[in-house]
C-alpha positions as CSV (number, residue, x, y, z in Angstrom):
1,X,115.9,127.4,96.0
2,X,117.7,124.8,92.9
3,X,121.0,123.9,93.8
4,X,123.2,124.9,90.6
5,X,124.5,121.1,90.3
6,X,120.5,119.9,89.5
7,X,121.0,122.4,86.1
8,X,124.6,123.1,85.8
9,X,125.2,119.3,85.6
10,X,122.7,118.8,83.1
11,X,123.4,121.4,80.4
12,X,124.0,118.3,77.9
13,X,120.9,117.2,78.4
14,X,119.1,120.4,78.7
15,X,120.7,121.6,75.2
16,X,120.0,117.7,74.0
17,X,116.2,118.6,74.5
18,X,116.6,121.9,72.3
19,X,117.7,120.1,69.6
20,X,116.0,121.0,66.7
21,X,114.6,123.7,68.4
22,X,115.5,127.7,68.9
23,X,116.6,127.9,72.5
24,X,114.4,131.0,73.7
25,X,115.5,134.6,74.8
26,X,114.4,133.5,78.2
27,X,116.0,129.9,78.5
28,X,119.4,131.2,77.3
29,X,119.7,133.7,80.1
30,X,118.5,130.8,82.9
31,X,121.3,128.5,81.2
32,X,123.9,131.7,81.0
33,X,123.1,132.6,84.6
34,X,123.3,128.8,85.5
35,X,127.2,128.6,83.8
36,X,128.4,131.7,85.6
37,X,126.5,130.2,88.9
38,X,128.4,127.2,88.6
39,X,131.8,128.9,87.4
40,X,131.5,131.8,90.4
41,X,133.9,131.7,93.6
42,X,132.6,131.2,96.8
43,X,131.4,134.2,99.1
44,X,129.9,137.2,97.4
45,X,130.3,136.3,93.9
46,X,128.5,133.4,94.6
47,X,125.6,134.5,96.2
48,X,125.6,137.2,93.3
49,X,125.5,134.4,90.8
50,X,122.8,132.8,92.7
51,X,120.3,135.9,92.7
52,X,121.3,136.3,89.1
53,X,120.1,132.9,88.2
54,X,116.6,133.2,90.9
55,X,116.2,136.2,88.8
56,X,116.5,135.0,85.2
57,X,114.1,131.9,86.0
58,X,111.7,134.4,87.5
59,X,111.9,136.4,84.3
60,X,111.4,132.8,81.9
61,X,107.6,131.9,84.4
62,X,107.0,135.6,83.1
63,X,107.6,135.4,79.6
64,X,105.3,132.6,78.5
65,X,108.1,131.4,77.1
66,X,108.4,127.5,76.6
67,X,110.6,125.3,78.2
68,X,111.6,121.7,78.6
69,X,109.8,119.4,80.8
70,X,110.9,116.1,81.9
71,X,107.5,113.4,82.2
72,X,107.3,110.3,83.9
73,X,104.5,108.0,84.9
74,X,104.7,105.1,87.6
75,X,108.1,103.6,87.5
76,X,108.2,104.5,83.4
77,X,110.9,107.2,82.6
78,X,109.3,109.6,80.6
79,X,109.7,112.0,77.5
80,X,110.5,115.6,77.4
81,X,108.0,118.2,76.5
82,X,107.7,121.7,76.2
83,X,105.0,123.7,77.7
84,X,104.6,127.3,79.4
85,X,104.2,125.7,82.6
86,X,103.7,122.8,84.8
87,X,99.7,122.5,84.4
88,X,100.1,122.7,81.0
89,X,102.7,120.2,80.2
90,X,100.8,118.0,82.6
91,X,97.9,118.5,80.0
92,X,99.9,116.2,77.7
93,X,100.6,113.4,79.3
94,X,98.0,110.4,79.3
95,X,97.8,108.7,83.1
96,X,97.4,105.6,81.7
97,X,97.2,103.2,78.6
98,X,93.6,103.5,77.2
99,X,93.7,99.3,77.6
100,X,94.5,99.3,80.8
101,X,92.3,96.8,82.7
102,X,93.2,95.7,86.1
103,X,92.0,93.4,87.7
104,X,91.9,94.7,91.1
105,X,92.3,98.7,91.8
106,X,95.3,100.4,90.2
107,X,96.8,103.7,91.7
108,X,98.8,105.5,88.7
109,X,101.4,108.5,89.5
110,X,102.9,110.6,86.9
111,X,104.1,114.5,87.4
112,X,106.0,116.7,85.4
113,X,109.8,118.4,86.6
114,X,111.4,121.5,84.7
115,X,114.7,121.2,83.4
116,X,115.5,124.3,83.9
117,X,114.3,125.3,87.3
118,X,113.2,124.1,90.5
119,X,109.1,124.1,89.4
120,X,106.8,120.7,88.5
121,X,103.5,119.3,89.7
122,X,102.2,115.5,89.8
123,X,99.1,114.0,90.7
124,X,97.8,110.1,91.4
125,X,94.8,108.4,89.0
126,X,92.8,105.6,90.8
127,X,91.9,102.9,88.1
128,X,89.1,100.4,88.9
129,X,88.6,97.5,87.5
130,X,85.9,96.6,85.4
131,X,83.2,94.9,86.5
132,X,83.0,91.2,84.7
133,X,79.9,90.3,83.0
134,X,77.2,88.6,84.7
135,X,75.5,84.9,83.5
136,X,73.9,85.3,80.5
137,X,70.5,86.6,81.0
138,X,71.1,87.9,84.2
139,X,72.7,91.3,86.3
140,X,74.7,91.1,89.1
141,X,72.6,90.5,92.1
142,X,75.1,90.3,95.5
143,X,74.8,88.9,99.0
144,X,76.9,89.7,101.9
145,X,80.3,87.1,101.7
146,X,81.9,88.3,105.2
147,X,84.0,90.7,106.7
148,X,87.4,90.3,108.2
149,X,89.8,93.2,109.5
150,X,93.2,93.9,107.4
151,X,95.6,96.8,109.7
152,X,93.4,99.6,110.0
153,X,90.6,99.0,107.3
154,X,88.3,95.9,106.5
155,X,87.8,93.3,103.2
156,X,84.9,92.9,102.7
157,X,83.2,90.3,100.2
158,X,80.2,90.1,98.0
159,X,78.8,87.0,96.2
160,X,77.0,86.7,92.7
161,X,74.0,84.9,93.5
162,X,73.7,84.3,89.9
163,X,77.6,83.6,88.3
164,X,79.2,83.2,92.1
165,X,81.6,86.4,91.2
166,X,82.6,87.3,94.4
167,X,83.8,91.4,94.9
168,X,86.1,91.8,97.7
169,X,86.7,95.7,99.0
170,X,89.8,96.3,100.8
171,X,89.6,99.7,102.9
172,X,93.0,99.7,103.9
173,X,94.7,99.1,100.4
174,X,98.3,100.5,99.4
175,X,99.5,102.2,96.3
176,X,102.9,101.8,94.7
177,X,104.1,104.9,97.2
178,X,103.2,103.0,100.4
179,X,100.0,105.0,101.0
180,X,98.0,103.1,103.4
181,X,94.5,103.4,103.9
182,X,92.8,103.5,100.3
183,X,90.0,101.4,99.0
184,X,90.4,99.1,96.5
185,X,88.0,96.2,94.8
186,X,88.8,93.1,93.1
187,X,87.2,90.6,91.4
188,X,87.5,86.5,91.4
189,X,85.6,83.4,91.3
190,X,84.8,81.5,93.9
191,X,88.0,80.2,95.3
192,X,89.2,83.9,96.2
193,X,86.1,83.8,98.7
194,X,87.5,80.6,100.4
195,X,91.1,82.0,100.8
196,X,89.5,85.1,101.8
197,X,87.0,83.9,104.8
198,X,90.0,81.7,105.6
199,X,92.0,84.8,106.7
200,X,94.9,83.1,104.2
């Protein structure tokens, strides 16, 4: 259930996102029912404050009505939109820059939170790099560089037999969340492949 304090506290901002905009039949009774939530006694006035409020927000998912979302991607605080519902406002947000270009494997969150109830969604994109060109006149032709372990996975390399690009896959990578045991590929010159057979 939504503790009152995560929308009573934040009527400003809440009534900051309607600016401009007609605050809907349905949104005005969440935020009404929110305001006598947070204004009731404790004990039975309370709890009929509370199934007031669980009812209002049930009746807002009903009414197709939108609502305020609150969007954020990796560490970037995000922009408010309004949608119907959580699949939907996630619809409009773009995972990641169109020029993004890592270098080595790139693990992107971004989700969506209500601001008016206890409802959101988020997901993760994986972003590879792009594989550099090879010499001119030539494709990428790769020979077995080693294996060493790393925790509970493996790097392994591969070597250009052409350009010398080596392609190191790490089976036991880690995203930005501390998730442990993803794959991930990166590409270097020559020197990585040292450093790499090295155990460095």
């Amino acid at each position: 259930m939504t503790e009152i304090a995560d929308v009573f506290n934040d009527l400003d901002s809440i009534m900051s996102a309607y600016r401009g905009r007609t605050v809907g039949a349905g949104a005005r009774c969440v935020l009404d029912a929110a305001e006598a939530w947070g204004e009731a006694s404790a004990g039975d006035g309370r709890d009929a404050a509370s199934d007031a409020y669980d009812e209002a927000v049930t009746a807002l998912a009903a009414s197709g009505e939108e609502i305020p979302w609150h969007t954020y991607r990796g560490d970037e605080g995000g922009e408010v939109v309004f949608a119907t519902t959580a699949a939907e406002a996630m619809g409009m947000i773009a995972p990641a820059d169109g020029e993004c270009s890592p270098k080595s494997t790139v693990w992107i969150s971004y989700g969506v939170r209500s601001l008016l109830h206890d409802d959101g969604a988020d997901n993760t994109v994986t972003i590879d790099p792009t594989e550099p060109k090879c010499a001119e006149g030539h494709d990428h032709e790769w020979k077995d560089g080693g294996v060493h372990g790393n925790g509970g996975g493996v790097v392994s390399t591969d070597v250009c037999v052409h350009c010398g690009l080596v392609r190191a896959t790490d089976t036991w990578a880690q995203d930005g969340n501390g998730q442990r045991g993803l794959t991930s590929i990166l590409y270097e010159m020559p020197a990585y492949a040292v450093a790499t057979e090295g155990g460095e």
